[in-house]
N, C-alpha and C positions, 0 to 999 in steps of 0.2 A: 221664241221657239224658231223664227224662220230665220233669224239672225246664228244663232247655233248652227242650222243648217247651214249656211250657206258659206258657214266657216269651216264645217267639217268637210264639205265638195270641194270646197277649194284645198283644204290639208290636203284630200287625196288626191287633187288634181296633180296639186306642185307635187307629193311625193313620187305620184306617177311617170311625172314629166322627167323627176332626178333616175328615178330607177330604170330605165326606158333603154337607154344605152348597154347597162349592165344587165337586163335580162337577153336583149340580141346579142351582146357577147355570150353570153351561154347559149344560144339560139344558135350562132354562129360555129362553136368547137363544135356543133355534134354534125353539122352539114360538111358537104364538099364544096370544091371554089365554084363548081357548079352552078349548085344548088344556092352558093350565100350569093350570087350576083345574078339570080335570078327575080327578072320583073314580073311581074309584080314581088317583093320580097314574102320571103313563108316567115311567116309571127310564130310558127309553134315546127320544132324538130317534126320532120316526117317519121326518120327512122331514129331510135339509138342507138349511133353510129358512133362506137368506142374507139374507135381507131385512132383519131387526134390525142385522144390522152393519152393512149399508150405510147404512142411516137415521142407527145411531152415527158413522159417520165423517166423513159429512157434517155432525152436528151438532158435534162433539167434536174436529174436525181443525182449530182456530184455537185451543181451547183446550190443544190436544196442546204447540202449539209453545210456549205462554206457560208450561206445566209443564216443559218441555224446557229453554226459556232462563231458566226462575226454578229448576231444578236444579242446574241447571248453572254460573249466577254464584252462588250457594249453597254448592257445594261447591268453587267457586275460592279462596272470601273463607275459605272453611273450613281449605283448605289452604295459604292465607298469612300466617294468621295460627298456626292449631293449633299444629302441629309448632314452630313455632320459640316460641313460648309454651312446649310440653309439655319439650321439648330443656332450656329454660333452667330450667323448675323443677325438673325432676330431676336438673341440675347445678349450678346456680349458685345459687339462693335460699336453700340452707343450712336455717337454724332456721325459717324460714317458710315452706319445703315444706310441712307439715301442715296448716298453716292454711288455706292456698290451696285445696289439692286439699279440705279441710275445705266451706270456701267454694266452689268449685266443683260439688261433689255436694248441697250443701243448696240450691243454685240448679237443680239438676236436677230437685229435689221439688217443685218450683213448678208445678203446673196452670197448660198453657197458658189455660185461662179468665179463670185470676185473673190472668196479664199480661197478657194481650190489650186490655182496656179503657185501662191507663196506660201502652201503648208507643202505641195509636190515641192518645190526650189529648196524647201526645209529639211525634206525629210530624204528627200535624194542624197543629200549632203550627211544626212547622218546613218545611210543603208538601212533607211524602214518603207523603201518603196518597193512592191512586190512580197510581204510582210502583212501576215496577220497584224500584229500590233499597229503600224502604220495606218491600215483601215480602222481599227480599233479608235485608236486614239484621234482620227477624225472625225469618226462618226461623234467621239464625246464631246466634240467644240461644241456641238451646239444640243445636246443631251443633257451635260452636266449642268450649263446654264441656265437651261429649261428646269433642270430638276430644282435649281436652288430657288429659281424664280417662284417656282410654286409653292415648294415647300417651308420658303421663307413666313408666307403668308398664315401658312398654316401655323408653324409651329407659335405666330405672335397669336393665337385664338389658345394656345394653350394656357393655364396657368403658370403661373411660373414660380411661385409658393409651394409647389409641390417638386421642384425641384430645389430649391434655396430649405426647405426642410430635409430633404436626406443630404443634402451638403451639409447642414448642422449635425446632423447626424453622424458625418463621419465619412459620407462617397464623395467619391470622386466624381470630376465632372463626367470625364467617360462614362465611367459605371451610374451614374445619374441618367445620360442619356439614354441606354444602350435599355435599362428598366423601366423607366418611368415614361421617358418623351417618346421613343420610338413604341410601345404598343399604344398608345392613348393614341399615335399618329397614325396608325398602322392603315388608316383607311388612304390617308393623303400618300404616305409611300405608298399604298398598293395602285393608286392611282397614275403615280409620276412611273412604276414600273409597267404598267399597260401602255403607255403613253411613248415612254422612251423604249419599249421595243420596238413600236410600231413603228417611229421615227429611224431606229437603226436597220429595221427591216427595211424599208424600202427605199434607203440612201439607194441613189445612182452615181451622184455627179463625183463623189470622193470616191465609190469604187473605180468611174471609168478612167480617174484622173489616177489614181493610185496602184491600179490592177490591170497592168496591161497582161500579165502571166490566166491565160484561161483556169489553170487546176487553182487559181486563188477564187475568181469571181462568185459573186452570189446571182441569183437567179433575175435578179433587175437586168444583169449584163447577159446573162444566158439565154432571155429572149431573143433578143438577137441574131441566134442563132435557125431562126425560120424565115429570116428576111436573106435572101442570097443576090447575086450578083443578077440575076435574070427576072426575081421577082421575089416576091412574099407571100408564103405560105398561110394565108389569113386566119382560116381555121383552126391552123395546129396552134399558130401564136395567138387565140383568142381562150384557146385549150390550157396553153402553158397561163397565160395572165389571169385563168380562174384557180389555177395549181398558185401560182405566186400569192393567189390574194384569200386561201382558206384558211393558213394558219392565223393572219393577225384577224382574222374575222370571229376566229373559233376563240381568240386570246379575250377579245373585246366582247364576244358575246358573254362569256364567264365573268367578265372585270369590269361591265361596264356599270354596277351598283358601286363597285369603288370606287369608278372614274367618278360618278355624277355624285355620290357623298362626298369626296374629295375636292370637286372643286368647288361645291356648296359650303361645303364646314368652314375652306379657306378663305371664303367673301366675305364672313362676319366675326367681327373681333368683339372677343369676350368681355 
């Protein structure tokens, strides 16, 4: 019993300790530069003091939308390509399954930094910088690979009898998958799509490398825009970083029995 205890004081301790930063960001948007640099610092909002969000929404509401539709075709091209990629290497590539998935995860160790300069060198040269699609299809170098990674795993926990009988049957592989493999999967894709928005949501390094044009930038870059030449606006961009961080929160709080069935189901094979 005392052992129990002393594991669940300490759960709350560390969880405390993690959440600690992100409850004084919220502490933070509602005070003034005032009040957040005052010593001893105040643990709890004196007033609710609206004002910082409003200034964020105004400033951040163009670049909300261009995070929302670079998301979002993100995780379309993610999803048209992943699964039907992840599906054929856990079925069909044979002796070159290990390689792939080999090649796959050592492309995952790449520092967006060290790609970032020769996909801009790439895509300059083909006029997709400054370009929806250009952010798009950087965001999916390492989305798509993520997706196959995972979903590879998954789909080998499938049976695969139940697809080799409607091919006797008469389908096609497409039409096999598209029925049989993708809703038996449907927890593992709902998981890789909570997963890879999240990841397209909060790209920086390929928007700043890729989006020098403001009316393209999504709202990672848009913060920014509270840090000026003479100082930063602490508050407002404490304000704007809680606007930036509700949608994949409200995505994750909905998907998060997908995410953790999803990456469960895929640990054990059938």
């Amino acid at each position: 019993m005392i052992a129990k205890i002393n594991k669940l004081v300490g759960g709350l301790l560390i969880t405390a300790i993690i959440l600690f930063p992100i409850y004084m960001a919220f502490v933070f948007s509602f005070q003034t530069i005032e009040e957040m640099f005052q010593v001893p610092p105040l643990l709890f909002p004196s007033t609710l003091n609206l004002s910082n969000f409003s200034v964020a929404v105004s400033v951040l509401g163009s670049y909300f939308f261009n995070n929302i539709f670079i998301a979002c075709a993100t995780l379309t091209l993610t999803l048209l390509v992943g699964p039907i990629a992840a599906y054929a290497l856990a079925h069909y590539v044979g002796s070159f399954r290990k390689h792939l998935k080999v090649f796959f995860l050592f492309f995952q160790m790449f520092p967006v930094v060290m790609v970032a300069i020769p996909i801009f060198m790439l895509f300059n040269n083909l006029g997709l910088v400054n370009t929806y699609l250009g952010i798009v299809l950087a965001d999916a170098t390492y989305t798509v690979p993520f997706c196959i990674i995972l979903l590879t795993s998954f789909f080998q926990t499938m049976p695969f009898s139940l697809i080799e009988s409607a091919l006797i049957d008469g389908a096609g592989h497409f039409y096999a998958f598209l029925r049989i493999a993708v809703p038996i999967s449907k927890s593992g894709i709902a998981s890789t799509m909570v997963l890879s928005f999240m990841m397209a949501w909060s790209d920086f390094f390929y928007a700043l490398t890729l989006l020098p044009c403001k009316k393209l930038q999504p709202m990672s870059l848009g913060l920014y825009n509270f840090s000026g030449q003479f100082g930063t606006n602490w508050p407002q961009l404490m304000a704007g970083g809680i606007l930036f961080a509700i949608p994949p929160l409200i995505i994750m709080i909905f998907g998060s029995k997908f995410v953790i069935s999803g990456l469960t189901s895929g640990a054990i094979k059938s």
